[in-house]
C-alpha positions as CSV (number, residue, x, y, z in Angstrom):
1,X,1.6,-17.4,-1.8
2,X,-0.7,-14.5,-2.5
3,X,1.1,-11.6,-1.9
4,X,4.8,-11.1,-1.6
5,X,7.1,-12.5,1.3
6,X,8.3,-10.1,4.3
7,X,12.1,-8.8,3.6
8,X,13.8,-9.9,6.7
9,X,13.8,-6.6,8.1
10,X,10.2,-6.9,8.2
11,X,10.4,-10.8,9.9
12,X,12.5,-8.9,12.5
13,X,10.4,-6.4,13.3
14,X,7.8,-8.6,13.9
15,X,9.9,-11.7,15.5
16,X,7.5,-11.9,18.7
17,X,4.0,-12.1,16.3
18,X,6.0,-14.5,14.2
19,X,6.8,-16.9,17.2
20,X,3.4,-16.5,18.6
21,X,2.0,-17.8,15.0
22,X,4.6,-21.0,15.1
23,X,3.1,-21.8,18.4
24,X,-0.3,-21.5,16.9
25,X,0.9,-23.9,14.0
26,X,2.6,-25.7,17.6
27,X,5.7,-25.5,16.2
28,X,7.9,-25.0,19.0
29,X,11.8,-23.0,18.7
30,X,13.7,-26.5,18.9
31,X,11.5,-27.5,16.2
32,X,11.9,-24.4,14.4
33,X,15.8,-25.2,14.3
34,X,15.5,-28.7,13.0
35,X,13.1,-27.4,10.2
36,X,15.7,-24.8,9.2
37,X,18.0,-27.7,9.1
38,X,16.6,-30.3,7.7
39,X,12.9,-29.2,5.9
40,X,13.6,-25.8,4.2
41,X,11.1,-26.2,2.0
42,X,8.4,-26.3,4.9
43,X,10.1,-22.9,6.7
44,X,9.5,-21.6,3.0
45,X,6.1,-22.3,3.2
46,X,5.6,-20.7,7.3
47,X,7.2,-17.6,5.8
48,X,5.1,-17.6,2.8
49,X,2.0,-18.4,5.0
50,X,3.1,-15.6,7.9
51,X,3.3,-13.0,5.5
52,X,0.3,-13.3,3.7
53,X,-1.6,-13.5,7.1
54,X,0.2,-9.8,7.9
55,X,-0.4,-8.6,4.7
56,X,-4.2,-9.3,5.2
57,X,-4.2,-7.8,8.3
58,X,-2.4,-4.7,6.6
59,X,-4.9,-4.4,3.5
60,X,-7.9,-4.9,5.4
61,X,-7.3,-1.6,7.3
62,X,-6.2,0.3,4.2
63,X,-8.7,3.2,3.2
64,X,-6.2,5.4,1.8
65,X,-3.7,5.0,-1.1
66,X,-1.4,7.7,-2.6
67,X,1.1,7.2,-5.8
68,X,2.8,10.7,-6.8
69,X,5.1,11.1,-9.5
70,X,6.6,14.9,-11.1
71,X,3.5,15.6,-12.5
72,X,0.6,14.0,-11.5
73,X,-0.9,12.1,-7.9
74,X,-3.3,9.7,-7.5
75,X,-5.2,9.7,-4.7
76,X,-7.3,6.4,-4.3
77,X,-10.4,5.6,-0.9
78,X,-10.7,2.2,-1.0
79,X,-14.2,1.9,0.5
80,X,-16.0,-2.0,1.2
81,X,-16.7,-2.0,-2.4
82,X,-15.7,0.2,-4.3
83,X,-12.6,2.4,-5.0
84,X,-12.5,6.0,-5.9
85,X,-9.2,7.8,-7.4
86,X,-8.8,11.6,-7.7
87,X,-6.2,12.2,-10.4
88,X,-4.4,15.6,-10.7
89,X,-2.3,16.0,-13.1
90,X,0.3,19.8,-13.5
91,X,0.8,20.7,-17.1
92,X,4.2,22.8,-16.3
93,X,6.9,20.1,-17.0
94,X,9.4,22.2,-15.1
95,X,7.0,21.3,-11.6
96,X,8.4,18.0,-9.5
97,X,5.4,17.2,-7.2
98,X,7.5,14.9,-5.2
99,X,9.6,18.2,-4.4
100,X,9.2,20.5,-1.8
101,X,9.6,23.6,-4.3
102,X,7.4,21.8,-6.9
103,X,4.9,21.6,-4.1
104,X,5.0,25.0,-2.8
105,X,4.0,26.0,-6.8
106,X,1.1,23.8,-6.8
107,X,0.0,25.2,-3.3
108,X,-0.5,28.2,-5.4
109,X,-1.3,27.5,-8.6
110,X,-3.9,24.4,-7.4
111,X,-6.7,26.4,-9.5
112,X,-5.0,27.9,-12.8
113,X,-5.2,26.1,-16.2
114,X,-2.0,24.4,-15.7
115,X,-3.7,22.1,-13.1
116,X,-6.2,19.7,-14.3
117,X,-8.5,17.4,-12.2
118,X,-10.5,13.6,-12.9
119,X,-12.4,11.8,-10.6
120,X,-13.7,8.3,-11.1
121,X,-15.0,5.4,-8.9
122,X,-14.8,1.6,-9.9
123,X,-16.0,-1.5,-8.1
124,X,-13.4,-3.9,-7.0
125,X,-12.8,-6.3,-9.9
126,X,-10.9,-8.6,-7.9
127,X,-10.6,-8.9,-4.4
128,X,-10.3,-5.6,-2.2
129,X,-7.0,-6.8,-0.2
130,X,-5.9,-8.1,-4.0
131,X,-6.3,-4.9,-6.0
132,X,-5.2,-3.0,-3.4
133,X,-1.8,-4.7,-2.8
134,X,-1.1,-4.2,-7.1
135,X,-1.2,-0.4,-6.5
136,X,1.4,-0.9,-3.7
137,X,3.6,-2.9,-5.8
138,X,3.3,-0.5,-8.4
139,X,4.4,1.9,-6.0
140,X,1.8,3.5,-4.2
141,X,1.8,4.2,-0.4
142,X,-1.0,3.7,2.6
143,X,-1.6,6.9,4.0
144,X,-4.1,8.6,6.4
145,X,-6.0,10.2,3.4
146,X,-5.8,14.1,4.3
147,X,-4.8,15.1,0.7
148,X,-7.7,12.7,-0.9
149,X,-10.5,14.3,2.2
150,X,-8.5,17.8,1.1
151,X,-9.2,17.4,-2.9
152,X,-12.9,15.6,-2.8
153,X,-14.2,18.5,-0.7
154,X,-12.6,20.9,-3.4
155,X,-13.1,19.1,-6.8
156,X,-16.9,18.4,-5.7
């Protein structure tokens, strides 16, 4: 497995793309039943095989990656090649980012010494989908990128 296996929620939510792939594998539902049964370790592997395949499909579309803790976000573009990070980091350890008061004070405090700023731009090391899928275990989210498109025009 290369990434990490759907929860079940996930397999739920996505029980008519996961019967569609069986029939691709032609594995029919009467089959699927007897392999539940009596081959485990082969419905082990069509789970870990499914959710790779999503998981690929998810990281190929990601451009955008955020990770925000009390005091500092990480704002990543993954590009074809490359990936770029804006880091901004609050120096007033009574500010919570993640909160909606902490936010409202860096609204307006964005440009005073108790804000500071980095940029940097790597090329993948690994594979894109592969480096991609480690921030989002170590906790980072796909967004839409406005706070990264928001910050590169500003720290520029």
């Amino acid at each position: 497995m290369k990434y990490a296996r759907l929860t079940k929620e996930q397999f739920e939510e996505l029980h008519e793309e996961f019967s569609r792939f069986l029939a691709t594998r032609s594995i029919s539902h009467d089959d699927w039943v007897v392999m539940k049964a009596s081959r485990p370790e082969e419905v082990e592997e069509e789970l870990d095989l499914f959710s790779d395949l999503v998981w690929e499909g998810v990281l190929a579309n990601v451009s955008y990656l955020e990770s925000i803790s009390e005091q500092q976000m990480h704002l990543f573009y993954a590009a074809e090649k490359e990936i770029r990070l804006i880091s901004v980091k609050v120096l007033n350890p009574e500010i919570d980012l993640r909160s909606q008061e902490g936010f409202s004070w860096f609204k307006k405090n964005w440009q005073t010494d108790f804000v500071e700023y980095l940029t940097a731009s790597k090329s993948f090391s690994e594979e894109r989908s592969q480096e991609l899928f480690d921030l989002i275990q170590q906790g980072a989210t796909i967004t839409k990128g406005e706070l990264f498109l928001w910050f590169d025009e500003i720290v520029e």
